[in-house]
C-alpha positions in Angstrom: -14.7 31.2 -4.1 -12.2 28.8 -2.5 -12.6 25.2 -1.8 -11.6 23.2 1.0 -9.7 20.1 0.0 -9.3 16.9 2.0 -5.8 16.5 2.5 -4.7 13.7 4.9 -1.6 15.2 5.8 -3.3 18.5 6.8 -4.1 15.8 9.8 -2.8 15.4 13.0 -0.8 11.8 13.0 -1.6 11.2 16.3 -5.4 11.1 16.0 -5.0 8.9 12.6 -6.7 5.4 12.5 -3.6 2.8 11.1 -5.3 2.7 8.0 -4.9 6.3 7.4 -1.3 5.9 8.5 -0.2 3.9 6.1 -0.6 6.6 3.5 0.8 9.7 5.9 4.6 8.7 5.4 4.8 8.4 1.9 2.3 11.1 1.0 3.9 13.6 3.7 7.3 12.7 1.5 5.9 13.5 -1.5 4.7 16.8 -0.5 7.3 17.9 1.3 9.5 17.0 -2.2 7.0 18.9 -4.5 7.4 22.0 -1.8 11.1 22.3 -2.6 10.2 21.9 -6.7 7.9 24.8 -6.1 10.4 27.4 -4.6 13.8 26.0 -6.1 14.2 26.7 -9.5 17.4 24.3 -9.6 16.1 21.6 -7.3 15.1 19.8 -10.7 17.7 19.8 -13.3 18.1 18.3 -16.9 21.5 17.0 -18.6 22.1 17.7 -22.3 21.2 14.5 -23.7 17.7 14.4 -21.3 17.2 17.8 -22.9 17.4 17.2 -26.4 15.6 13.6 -25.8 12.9 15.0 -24.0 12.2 17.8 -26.5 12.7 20.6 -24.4 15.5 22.3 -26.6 12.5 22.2 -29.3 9.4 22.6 -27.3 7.8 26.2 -28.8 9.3 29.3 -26.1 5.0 29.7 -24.9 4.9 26.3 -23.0 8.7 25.4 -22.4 8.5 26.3 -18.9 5.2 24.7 -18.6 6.5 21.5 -20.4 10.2 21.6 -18.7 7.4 21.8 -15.1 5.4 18.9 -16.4 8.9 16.5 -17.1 10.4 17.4 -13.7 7.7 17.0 -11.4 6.0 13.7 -12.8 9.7 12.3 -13.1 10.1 12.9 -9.6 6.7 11.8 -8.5 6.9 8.8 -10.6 10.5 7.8 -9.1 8.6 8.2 -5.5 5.9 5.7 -4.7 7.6 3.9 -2.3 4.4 3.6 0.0 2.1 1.9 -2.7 4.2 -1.4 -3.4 2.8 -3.0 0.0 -0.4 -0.3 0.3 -3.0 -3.2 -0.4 -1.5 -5.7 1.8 -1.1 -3.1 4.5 -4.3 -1.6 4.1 -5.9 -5.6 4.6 -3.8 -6.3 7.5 -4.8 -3.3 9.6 -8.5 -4.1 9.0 -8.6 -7.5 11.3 -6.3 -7.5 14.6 -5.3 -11.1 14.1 -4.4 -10.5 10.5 -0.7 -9.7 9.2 2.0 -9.9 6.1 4.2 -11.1 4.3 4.1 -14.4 6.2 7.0 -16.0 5.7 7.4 -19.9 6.5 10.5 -19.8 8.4 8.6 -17.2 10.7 5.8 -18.8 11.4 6.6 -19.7 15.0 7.2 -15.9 15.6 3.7 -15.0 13.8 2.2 -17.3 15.9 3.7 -17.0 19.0 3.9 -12.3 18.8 1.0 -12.0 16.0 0.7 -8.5 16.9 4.5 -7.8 17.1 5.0 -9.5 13.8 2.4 -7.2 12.1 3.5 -3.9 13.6 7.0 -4.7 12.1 5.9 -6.1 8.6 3.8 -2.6 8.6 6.3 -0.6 10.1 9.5 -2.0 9.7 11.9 -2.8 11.9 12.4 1.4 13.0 8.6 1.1 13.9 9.4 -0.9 16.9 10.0 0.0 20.7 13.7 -0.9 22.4 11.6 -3.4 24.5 10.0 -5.0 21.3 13.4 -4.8 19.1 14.4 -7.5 22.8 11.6 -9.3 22.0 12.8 -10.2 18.5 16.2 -10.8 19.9 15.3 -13.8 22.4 13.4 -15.6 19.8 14.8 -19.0 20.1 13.3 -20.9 16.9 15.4 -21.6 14.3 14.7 -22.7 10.2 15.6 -26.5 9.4 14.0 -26.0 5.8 15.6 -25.8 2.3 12.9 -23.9 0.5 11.1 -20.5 2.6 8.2 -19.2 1.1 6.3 -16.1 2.2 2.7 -15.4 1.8 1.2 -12.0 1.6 -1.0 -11.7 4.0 -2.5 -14.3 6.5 -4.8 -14.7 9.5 -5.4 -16.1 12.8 -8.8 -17.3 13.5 -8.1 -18.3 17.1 -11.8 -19.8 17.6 -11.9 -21.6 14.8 -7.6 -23.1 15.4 -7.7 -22.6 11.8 -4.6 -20.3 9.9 -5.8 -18.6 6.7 -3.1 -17.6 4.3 -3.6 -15.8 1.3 -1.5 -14.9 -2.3 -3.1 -12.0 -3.7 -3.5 -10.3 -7.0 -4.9 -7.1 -7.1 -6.0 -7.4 -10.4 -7.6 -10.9 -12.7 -4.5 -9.8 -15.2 -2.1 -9.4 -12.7 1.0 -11.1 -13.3 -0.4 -12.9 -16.5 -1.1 -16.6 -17.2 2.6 -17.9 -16.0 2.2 -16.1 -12.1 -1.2 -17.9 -11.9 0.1 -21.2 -12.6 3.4 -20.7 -10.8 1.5 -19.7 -7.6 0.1 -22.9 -7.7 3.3 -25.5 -9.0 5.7 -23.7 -6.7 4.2 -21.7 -3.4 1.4 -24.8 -3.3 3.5 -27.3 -4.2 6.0 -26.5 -1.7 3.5 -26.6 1.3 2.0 -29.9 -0.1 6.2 -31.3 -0.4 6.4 -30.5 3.4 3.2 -31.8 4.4 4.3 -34.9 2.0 7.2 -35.2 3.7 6.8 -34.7 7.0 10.1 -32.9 7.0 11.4 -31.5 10.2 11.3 -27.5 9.5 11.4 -25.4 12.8 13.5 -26.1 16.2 13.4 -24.8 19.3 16.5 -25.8 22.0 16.3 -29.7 21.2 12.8 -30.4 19.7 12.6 -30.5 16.4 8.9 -29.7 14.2 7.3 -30.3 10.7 5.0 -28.3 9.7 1.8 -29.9 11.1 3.6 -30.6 14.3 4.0 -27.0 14.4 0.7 -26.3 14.0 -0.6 -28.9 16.7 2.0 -27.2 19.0 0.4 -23.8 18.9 -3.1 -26.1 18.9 -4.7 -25.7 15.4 -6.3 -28.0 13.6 -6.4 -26.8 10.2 -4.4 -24.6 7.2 -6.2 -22.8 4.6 -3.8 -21.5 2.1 -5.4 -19.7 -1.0 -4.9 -17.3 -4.0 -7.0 -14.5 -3.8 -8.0 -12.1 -6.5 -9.6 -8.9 -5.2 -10.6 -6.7 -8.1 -11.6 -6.9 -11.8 -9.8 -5.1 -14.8 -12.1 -1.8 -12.9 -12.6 -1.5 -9.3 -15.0 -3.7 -9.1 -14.1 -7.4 -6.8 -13.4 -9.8 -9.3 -15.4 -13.5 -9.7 -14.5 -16.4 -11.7 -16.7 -15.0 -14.5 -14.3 -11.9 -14.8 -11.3 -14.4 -14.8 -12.8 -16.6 -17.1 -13.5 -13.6 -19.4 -10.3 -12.2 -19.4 -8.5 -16.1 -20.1 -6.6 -16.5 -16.8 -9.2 -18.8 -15.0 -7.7 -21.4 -17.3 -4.0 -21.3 -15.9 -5.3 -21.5 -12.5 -7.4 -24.4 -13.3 -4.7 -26.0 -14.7 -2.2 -25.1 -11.7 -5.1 -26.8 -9.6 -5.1 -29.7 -11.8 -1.4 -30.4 -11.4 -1.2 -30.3 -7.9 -4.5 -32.4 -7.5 -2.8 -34.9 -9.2 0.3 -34.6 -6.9 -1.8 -35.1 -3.7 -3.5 -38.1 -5.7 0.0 -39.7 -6.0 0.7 -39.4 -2.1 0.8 -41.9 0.3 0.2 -39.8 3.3 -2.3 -37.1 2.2 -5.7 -38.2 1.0 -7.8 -35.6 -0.3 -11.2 -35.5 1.5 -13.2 -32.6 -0.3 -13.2 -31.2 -3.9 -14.8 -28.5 -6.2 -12.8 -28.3 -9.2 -15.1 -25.6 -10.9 -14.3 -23.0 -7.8 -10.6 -24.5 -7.4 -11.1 -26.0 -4.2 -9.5 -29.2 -2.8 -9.2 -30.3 0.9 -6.8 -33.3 2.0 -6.1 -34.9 5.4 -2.6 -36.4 6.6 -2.3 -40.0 7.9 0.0 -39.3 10.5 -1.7 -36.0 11.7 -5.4 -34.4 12.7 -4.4 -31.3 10.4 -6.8 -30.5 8.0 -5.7 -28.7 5.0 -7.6 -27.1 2.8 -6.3 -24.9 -0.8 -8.3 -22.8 -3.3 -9.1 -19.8 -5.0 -11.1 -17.0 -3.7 -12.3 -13.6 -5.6 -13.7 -10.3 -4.4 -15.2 -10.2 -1.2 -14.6 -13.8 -0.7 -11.5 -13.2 -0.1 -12.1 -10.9 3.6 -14.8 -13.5 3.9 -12.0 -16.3 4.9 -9.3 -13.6 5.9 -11.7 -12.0 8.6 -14.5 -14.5 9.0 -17.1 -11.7 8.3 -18.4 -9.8 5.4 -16.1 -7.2 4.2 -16.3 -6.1 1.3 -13.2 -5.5 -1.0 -14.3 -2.1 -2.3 -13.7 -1.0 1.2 -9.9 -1.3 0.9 -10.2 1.5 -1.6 -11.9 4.2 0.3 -9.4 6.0 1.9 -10.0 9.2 -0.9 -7.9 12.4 -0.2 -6.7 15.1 -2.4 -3.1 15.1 -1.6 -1.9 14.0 -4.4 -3.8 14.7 -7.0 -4.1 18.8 -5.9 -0.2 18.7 -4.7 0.9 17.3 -8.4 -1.0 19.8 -10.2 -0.4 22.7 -8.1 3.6 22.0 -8.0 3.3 21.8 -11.7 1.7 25.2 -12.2 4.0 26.4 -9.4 7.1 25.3 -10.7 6.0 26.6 -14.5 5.7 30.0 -13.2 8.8 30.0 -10.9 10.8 29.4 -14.1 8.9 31.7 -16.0 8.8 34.7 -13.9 11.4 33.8 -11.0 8.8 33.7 -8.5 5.2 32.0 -8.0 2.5 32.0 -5.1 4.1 29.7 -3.2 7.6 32.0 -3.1 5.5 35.0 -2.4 3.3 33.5 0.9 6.6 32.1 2.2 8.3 35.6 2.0 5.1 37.5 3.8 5.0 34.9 6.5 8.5 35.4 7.5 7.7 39.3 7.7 4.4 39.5 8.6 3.9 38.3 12.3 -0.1 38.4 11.8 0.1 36.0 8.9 2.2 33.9 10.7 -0.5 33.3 13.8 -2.9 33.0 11.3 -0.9 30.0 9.3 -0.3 28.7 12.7 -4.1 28.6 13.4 -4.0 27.3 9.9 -2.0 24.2 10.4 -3.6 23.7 14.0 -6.6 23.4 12.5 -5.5 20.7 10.1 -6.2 23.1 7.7 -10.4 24.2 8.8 -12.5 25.5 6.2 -12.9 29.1 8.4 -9.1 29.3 9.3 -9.0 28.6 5.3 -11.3 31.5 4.4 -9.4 34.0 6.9 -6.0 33.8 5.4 -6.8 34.0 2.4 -9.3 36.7 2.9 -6.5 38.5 4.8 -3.5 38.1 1.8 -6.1 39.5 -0.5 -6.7 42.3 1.5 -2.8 43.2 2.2 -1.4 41.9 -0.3 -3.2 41.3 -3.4 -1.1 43.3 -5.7 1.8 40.9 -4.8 0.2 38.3 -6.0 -0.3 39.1 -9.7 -2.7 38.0 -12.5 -0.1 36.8 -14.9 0.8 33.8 -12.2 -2.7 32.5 -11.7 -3.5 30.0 -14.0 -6.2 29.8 -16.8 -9.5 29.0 -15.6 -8.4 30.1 -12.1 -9.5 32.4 -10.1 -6.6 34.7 -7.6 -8.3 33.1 -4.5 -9.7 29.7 -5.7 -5.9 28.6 -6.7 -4.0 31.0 -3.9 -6.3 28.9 -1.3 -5.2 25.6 -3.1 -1.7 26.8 -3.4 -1.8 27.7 0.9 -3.6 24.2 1.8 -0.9 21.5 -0.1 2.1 24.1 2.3 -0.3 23.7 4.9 -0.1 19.9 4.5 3.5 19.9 3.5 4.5 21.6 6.9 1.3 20.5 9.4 
């Protein structure tokens, strides 16, 4: 009995939602990487000193190719993540049109004045971008005055409301520790407040010269809301200030809060207006602007709440479930075991019969066009069986397999390697 797997990359691209296709790239990279481990036995190699440290001149002879499999393939997967470091921010950013990353303070005339440019290049870098956009970016005429840039991670333009929302997330109430909570608040918060404190001029464009409010009344808003957001608890469950509180950090954001309240307090031009010191709230006005500003803390689904301005919740952002990598990893690890074992595996096998057998190749080909369809699935596989089944020998499938179960597993992460 086979099973069909839900492999994103088995997808066509084009028909992908943005969500979806921030995962395609780096997952599509991975399996094209474990594709190569499976059918070259010297695409992964190990030096004297990693083979005597990793045990494998002393692993028992029954599992060293199993164990010298294991080492190379979570080595390499581990060294491969690339996609994940920004995944959350991405994933929040595609979910609202207005709402982009890694907002930097010396860009915030760009992000204001291209909001959708800025967050098609923060997603997809700088190659991500048309010739005509790339000549966008090149006639921007606003230039940095400032002595300290910050960026924020993700931030949002509520256009009805004039009102900016900028938020510094954690994924996770332990993330960073104590010391990030508290810096987070000192320095990214304290520097906004210095500016607003100062009035300095930041931004200029020809001959006119901007602070930060005057910058925001240019592009006509009337209020900031900058906040540090904590989206999940020690699970996957959105985190509250009971989770924080239970896990001690609640207290090194309540004492970042603390410090800055009492450096608005000191100011002569910012008075603060509104207050909730047990949710970490404050709100202040400027004497020599309309700007409101307002800072806090926000948890769980609080946290799309003020991002998005509708409900949204957190647990959303981890939905996106496929079996790329998961099934991939284990299958290249079996793979690879057996290719060093016996010098040839299923995956050596299938690629040798499709480049001889013209039948099998229309069928993969209907495979891949497909994106890898449950009847296309059964066909092949039915059809190897059929042909070929001696080729593909007992020995090589492994324990608790069965021939077709793991050759249909073994044909869908190629199938998604090569689609």
């Amino acid at each position: 009995m086979i099973k069909k797997r839900n492999l994103l990359c088995a997808k066509k691209k084009e028909n992908l939602d943005l969500g979806q296709k921030l995962l395609y790239e780096p997952y599509k990279n991975i399996l094209v990487n474990f594709r190569e481990l499976c059918i070259n036995i010297s695409a992964k190699d190990f030096d004297p000193v990693a083979k005597v440290y990793d045990g494998l001149l002393s692993v028992p002879s029954e599992i060293r190719e199993y164990y010298e499999a294991l080492l190379g393939v979570t080595s390499y997967y581990h060294h491969s993540q690339g996609g994940r470091g920004k995944y959350i921010e991405k994933k929040i950013a595609s979910s609202f049109e207005t709402c982009s990353l890694d907002i930097k303070l010396s860009e915030l005339p760009f992000w204001l004045e291209y909001p959708f440019l800025h967050k098609k290049r923060r997603i997809f870098t700088q190659k991500g971008l048309s010739p005509e956009e790339k000549d966008i970016l090149k006639g921007i005429n606003w230039y940095w005055l400032g002595d300290k840039d910050i960026s924020t991670d993700v931030g949002s333009i509520i256009r009805d409301e004039k009102t900016i929302v900028l938020v510094e997330l954690k994924n996770r109430v332990d993330t960073g520790g104590t010391a990030g909570r508290r810096e987070i608040w000192r320095s990214k918060f304290g520097i906004f407040f210095d500016y607003f404190d100062t009035n300095k001029k930041l931004f200029r464009k020809n001959r006119a010269k901007f602070s930060l409010a005057e910058l925001l009344e240019k592009f006509g808003f009337t209020s900031l809301e900058i906040y540090i957001g904590v989206l999940f608890d020690i699970g996957d469950n959105p985190a509250t200030i009971k989770s924080d509180k239970d896990r001690g950090f609640y207290s090194s954001s309540k004492e970042g809060f603390q410090d800055l309240k009492k450096r608005v307090e000191q100011s002569s031009r910012i008075k603060i207006t509104n207050e909730d010191t047990e949710n970490l709230e404050m709100e202040f006005s400027l004497n020599y602007s309309s700007i409101k500003v307002k800072m806090g803390a926000l948890y769980g689904d609080e946290i799309t709440s003020k991002l998005f301005r509708k409900n949204f919740p957190v647990s959303d952002l981890l939905l996106l479930s496929y079996d790329d990598i998961w099934l991939s990893l284990l299958i290249t690890i079996e793979e690879r075991a057996i290719l060093l074992r016996h010098k040839k595996n299923f995956t050596t096998i299938f690629l040798d019969l499709l480049s001889r057998d013209k039948g099998l190749r229309t069928k993969y080909n209907d495979l891949i066009s497909s994106e890898c369809c449950e009847a296309e699935l059964n066909t092949i596989v039915n059809y190897l069986l059929s042909n070929y089944s001696q080729l593909f020998e007992d020995e090589m499938v492994p324990l608790g397999k069965n021939k077709s179960e793991y050759l249909a597993d073994v044909i869908q992460v190629m199938c998604a390697a090569e689609a």
